[in-house]
C-alpha beads as a LAMMPS data file, in Angstrom:
LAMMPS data file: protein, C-alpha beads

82 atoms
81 bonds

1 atom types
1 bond types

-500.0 500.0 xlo xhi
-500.0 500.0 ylo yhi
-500.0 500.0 zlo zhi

Masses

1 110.0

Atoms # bond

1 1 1 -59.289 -386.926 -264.700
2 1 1 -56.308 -385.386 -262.613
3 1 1 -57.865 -382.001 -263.642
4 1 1 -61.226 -382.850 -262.067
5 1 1 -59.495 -384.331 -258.894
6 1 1 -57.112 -381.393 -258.518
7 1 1 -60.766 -379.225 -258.330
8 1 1 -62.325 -381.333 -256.304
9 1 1 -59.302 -380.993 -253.480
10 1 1 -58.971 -377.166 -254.191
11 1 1 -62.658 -376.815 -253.320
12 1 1 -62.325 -378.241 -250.108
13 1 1 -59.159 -376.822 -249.621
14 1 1 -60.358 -373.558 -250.108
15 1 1 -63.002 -374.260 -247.386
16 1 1 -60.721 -375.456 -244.509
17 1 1 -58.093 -372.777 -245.716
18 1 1 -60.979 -369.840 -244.935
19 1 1 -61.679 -371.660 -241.633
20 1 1 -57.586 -371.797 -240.524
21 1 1 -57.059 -368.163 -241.898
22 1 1 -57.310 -365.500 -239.441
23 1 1 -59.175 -362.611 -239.440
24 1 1 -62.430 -361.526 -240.848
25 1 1 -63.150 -362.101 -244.562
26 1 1 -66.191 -360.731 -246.206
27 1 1 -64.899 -363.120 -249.621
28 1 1 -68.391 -365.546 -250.096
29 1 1 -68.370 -368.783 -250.488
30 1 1 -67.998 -369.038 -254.623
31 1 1 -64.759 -366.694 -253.817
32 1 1 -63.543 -368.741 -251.266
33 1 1 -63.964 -371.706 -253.877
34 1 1 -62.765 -370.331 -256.395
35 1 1 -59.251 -369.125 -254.576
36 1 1 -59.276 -372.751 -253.037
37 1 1 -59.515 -374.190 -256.588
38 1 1 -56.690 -371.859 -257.954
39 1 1 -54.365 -372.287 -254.578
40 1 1 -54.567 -376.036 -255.513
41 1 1 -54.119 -375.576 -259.609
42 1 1 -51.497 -373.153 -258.210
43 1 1 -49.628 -376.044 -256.027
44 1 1 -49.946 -378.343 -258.740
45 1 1 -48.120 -376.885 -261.405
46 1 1 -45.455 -375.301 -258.879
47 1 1 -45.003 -378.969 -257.500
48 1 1 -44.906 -380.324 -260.970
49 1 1 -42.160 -377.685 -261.951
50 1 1 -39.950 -378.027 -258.971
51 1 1 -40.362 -382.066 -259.511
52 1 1 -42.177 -382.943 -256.280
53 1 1 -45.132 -383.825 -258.448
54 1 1 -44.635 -385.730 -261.796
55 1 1 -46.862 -384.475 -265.032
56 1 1 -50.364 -385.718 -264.456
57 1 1 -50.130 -385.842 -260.696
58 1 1 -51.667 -383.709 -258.766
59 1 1 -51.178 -381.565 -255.633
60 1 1 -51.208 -383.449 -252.185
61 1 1 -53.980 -381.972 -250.217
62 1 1 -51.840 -380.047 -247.403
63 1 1 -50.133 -378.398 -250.851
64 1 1 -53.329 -377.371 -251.887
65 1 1 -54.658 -375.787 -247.860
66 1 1 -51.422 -373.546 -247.966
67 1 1 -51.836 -372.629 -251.509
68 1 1 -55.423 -371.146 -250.868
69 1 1 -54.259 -369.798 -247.485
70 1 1 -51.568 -367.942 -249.421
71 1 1 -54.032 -366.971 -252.051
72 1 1 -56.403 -365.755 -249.525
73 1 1 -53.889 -363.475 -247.968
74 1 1 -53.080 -362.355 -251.143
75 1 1 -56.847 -361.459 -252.266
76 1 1 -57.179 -359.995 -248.486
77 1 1 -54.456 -357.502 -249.660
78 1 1 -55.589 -356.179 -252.559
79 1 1 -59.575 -356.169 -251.463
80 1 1 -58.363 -354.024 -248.499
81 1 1 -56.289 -351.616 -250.582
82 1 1 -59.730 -350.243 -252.533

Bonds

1 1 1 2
2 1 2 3
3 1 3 4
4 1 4 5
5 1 5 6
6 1 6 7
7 1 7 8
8 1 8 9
9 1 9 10
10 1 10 11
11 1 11 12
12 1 12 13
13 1 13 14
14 1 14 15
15 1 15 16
16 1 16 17
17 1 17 18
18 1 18 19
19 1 19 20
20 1 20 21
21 1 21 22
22 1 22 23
23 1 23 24
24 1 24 25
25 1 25 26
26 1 26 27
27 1 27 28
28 1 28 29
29 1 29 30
30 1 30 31
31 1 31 32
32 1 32 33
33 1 33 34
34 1 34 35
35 1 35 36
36 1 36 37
37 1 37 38
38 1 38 39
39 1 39 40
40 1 40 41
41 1 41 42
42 1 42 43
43 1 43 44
44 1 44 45
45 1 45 46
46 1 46 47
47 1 47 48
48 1 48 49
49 1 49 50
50 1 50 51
51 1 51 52
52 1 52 53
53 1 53 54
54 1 54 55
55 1 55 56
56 1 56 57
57 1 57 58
58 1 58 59
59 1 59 60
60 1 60 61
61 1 61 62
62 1 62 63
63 1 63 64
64 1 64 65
65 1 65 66
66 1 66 67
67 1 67 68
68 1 68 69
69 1 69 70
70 1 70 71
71 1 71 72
72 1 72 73
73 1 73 74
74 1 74 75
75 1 75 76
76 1 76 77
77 1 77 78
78 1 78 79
79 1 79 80
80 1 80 81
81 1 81 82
């Protein structure tokens, strides 16, 4: 179950992270959910290994915003560099 919770907050995530980032992205909406879904999967096992999270907890949801934001940089660098 804390799989299908830690989606459900990395979808939304991913949403308000696209509306905070700056800048114009052309990434659609299944990108933008699917780099909100791994920016929270990302937070999650990060949190879990540096013990702010114990196993089978999940990301907290500002985690999971700055983990897509990151991610979305990070896909905004290497779409721009082809």
């Amino acid at each position: 179950m804390s799989i299908i919770w830690t989606i459900l907050i990395g979808f939304v995530a991913g949403l308000i992270a696209r509306a905070i980032k700056p800048g114009n992205d052309s990434a659609g909406f299944i990108v933008t959910t699917l780099i909100g879904i791994a920016g929270s999967l990302i937070a999650t096992y990060l949190g879990q290994a540096m013990g702010w999270y114990t196993a089978g907890q999940g990301a907290g949801f500002i985690a999971s915003v700055v983990g897509a934001i990151v991610l979305l940089f990070v896909w905004g660098m290497i779409k721009g560099k082809r």
